[in-house]
C-alpha positions in Angstrom: 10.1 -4.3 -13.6 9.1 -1.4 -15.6 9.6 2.2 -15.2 7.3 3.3 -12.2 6.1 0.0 -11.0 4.2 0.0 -8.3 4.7 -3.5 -5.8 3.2 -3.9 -2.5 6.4 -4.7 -1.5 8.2 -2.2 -3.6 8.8 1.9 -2.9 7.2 4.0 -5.7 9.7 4.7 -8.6 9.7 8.1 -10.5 9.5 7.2 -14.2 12.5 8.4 -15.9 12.3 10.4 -19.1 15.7 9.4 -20.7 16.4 5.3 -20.7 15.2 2.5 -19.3 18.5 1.1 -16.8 17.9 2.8 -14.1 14.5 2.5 -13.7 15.1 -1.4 -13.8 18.1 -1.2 -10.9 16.5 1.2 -8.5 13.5 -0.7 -8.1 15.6 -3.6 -7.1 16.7 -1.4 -4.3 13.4 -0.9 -3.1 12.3 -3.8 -3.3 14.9 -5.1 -0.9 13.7 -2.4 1.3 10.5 -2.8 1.1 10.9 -6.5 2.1 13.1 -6.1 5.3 10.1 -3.3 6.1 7.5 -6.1 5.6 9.6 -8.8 7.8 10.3 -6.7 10.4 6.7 -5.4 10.4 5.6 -8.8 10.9 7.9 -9.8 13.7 6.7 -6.6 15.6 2.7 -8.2 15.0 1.8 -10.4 17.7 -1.5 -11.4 15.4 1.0 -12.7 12.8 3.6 -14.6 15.6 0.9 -16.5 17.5 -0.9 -17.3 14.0 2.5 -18.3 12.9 3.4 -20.3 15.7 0.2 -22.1 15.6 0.6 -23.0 12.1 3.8 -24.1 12.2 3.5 -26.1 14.7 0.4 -28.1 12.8 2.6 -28.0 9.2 5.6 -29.7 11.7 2.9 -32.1 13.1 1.0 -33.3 9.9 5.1 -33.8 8.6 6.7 -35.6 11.5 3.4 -37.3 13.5 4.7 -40.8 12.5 7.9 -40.5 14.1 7.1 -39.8 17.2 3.1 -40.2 18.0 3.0 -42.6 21.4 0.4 -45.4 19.7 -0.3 -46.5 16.5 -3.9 -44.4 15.1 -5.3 -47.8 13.6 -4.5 -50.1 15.9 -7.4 -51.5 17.7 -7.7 -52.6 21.5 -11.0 -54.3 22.7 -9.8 -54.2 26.2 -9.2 -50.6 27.1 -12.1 -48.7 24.4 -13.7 -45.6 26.1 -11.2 -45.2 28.6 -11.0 -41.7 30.1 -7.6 -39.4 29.3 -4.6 -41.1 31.2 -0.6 -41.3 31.7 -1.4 -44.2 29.0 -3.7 -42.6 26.6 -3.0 -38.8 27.0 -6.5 -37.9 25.1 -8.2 -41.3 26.3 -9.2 -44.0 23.8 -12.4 -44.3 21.1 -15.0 -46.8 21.1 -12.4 -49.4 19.1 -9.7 -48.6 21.8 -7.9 -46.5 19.4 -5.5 -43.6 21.3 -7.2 -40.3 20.5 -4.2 -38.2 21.2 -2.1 -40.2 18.3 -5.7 -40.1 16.1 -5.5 -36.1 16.7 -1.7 -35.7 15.7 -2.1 -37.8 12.6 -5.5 -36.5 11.6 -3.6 -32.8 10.3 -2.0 -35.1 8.0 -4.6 -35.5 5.8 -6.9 -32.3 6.2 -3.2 -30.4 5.6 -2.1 -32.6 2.2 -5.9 -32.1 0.9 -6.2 -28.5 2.2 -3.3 -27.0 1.0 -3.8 -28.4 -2.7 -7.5 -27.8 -2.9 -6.0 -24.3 -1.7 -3.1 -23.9 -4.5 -5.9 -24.8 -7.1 -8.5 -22.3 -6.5 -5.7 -19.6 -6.4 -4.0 -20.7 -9.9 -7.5 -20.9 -11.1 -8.7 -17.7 -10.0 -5.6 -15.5 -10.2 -5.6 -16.7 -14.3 -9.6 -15.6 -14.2 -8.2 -12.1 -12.8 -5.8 -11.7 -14.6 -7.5 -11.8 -17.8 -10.8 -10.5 -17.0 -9.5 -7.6 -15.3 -6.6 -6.9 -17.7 -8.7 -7.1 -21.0 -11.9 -6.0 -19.9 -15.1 -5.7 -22.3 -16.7 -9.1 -23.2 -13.9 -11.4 -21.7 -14.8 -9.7 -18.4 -18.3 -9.7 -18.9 -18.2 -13.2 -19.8 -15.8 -14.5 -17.3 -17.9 -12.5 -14.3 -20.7 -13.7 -15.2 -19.8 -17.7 -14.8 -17.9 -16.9 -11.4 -21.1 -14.5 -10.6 -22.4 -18.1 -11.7 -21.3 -20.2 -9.0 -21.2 -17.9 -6.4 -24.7 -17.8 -5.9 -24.6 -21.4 -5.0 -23.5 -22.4 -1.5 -20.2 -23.8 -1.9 -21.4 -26.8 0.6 -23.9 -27.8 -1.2 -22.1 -27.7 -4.5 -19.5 -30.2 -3.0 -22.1 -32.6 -1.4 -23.8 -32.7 -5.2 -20.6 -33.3 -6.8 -19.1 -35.9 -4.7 -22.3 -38.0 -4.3 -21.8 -38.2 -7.9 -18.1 -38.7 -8.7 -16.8 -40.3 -5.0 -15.5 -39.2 -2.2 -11.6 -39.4 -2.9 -9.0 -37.1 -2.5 -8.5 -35.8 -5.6 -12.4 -35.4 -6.1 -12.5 -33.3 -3.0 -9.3 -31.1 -4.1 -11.1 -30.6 -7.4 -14.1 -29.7 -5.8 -12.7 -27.0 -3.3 -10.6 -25.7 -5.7 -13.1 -24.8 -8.0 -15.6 -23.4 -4.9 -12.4 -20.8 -4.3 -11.5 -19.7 -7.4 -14.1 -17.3 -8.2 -13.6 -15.6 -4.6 -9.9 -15.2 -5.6 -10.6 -14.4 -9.3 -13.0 -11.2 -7.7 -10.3 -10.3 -5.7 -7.6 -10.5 -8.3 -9.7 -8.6 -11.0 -10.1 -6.0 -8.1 -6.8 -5.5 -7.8 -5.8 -5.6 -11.8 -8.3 -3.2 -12.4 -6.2 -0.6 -10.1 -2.8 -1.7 -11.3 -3.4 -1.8 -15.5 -4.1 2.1 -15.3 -0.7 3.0 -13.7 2.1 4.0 -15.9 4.5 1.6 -16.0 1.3 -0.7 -18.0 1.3 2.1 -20.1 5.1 1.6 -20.6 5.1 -1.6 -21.1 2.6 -1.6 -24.3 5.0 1.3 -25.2 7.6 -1.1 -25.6 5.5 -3.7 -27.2 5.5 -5.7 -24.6 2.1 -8.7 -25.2 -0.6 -9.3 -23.0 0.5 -12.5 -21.3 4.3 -11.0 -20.8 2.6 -7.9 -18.7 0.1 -9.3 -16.9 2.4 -12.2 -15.5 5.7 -10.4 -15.2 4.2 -6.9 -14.8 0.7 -7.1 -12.6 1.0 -9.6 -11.1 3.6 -9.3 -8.8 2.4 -5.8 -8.4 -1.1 -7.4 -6.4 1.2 -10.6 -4.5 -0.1 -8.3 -1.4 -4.1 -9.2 -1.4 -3.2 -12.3 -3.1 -1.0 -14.0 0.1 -3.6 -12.4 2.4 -6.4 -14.1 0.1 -4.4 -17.3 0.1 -4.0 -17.6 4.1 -7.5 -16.7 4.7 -8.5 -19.5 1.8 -6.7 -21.6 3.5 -8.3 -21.5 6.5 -12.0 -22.2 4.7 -10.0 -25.0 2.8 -9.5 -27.1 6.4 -12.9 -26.1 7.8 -14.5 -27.2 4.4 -12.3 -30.9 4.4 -13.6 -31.3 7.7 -17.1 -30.4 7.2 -17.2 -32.7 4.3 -15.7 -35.2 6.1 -18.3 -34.8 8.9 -21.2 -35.4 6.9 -19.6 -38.4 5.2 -18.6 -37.4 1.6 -15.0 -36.9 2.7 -12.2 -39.5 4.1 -13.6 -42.5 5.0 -13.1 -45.2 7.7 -10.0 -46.0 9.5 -8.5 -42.5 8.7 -8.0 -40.4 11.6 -9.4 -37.3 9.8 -10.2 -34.9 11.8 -13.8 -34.2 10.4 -14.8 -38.2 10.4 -13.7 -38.4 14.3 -16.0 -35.9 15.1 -18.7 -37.2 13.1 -18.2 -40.9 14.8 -17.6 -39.7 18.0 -20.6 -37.4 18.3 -22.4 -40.4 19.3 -20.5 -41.2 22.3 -20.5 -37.4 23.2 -22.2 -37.9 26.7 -20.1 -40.5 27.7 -16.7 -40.4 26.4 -16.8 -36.4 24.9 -13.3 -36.5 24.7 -13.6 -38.3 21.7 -15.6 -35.0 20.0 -13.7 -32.2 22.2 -9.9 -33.4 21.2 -10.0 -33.5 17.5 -12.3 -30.0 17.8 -10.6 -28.4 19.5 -7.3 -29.3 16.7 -8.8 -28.1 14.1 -10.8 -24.8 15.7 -6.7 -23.7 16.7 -5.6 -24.4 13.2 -7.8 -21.9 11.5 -8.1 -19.8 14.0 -4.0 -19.8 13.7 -4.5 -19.1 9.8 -7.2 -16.1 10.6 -4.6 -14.5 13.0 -1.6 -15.0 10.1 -4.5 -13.3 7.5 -4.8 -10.6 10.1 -1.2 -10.0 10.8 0.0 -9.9 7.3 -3.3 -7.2 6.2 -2.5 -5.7 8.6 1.4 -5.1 7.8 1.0 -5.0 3.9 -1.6 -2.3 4.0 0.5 -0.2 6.9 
């Protein structure tokens, strides 16, 4: 780091006037600090546990569900579909005879897998756009702002739906898709945050030194805005899930026999007056998994802005 670097998870540094080695070892220091402060902060937030519990115990499920779900999620059984929640069938069975309660713990799979990349994409893509629009300014941010103003002013919905419809519904179609939706909220946020960072002095030291663009916005600003950037992450996240399951419901996500959790609603809406656990179940799985995320967003604003 360079002399006076200021990192959400790092105590301001003095910069010295004589040398550049102790300005590199002491933030080290604080930087250790500063973590422990953050991790202890966050054991102390009971928004950030019960978000973290929650999510963990999906990121365990949509892991391990194979190994120890009580039915097999495709296999079909004439003789017992729409049967009620039993000792059996824990969440009751579908209009194939499928068990619902194996359908729900194998349905994170998927929505996690696709959520979670769709996730990592729109936050490469929009901390780059960030980065450089916010570091260089001028045209490049002009230019840049205006395609993310661009697509903003579209409803991100509606943008997937028009895509799909023409490429397919696969995975990787729908990763692409949601990725691209998020990176211009995260760019927005990122060039936010640059714009603060590339006027404090240890920028200003850096070019001293002749350090290049690329070297000090990645190994200099960057890590000095990690703070809004995990907090942007969990909360993208979170719309990364609903938005898999929303596509999913109107059918341009995964299709037929997956146990997505989206599709299961969407099928079983039609049985929702006389077998509603087949709606309620997977609904209620997926309303605790973001609402887990929005509590871990909460909790870790809440601690990196104390």
């Amino acid at each position: 780091m360079a002399v006076g670097t200021q990192d959400p998870f790092l105590e301001p540094t003095p910069a010295g006037s004589a040398g550049l080695t102790p300005a590199v070892a002491v933030p080290a220091a604080g930087r250790s600090v500063r973590l422990r402060e953050v991790a202890r902060g966050l054991l102390r937030s009971k928004t950030f546990m019960v978000g973290a519990i929650i999510v963990l115990f999906w990121i365990v499920d949509a892991i391990f569900w194979q190994f120890y779900v009580p039915h097999d999620p495709q296999a079909l059984d004439p003789l017992n579909q729409l049967t009620g929640p039993s000792g059996s069938h824990w969440f009751g069975t579908d209009d194939f005879g499928r068990d619902v309660f194996s359908r729900v713990l194998a349905g994170a799979s998927s929505v996690m897998t696709i959520a979670v990349t769709a996730t990592a994409l729109g936050l490469f893509l929009g901390i780059s756009i960030g980065l450089i629009a916010g570091y260089y300014r001028g045209v490049t941010d002009d230019v840049l702002m205006r395609l993310v103003d661009a697509l903003l002013s579209f409803p991100g919905v509606i943008i997937a739906v028009m895509v799909l419809t023409v490429l397919g519904s696969s995975s990787t179609n729908i990763i692409l898709v949601i990725g691209i939706i998020f990176a211009p909220i995260v760019a927005r946020t990122v060039r936010a945050a640059v714009l603060v960072e590339r006027e404090r002095e240890y920028v200003a030291a850096a070019k001293l030194l002749g350090a290049r663009g690329f070297f000090i916005m990645t190994r200099e600003i960057l890590p000095n805005v990690t703070g809004p950037i995990v907090v942007e992450a969990t909360v993208r996240l979170g719309y990364a899930i609903f938005t898999v399951a929303t596509l999913s419901f109107l059918g341009f996500g995964l299709q037929q026999p997956s146990p997505d959790w989206g599709l299961t609603i969407a099928l079983g809406r039609n049985y929702l007056q006389i077998a509603p656990w087949i709606v309620l179940f997977p609904a209620f799985a997926l309303g605790s998994l973001v609402i887990g995320l929005n509590f871990l967003a909460d909790g870790l604003k809440e601690v990196l802005e104390a």
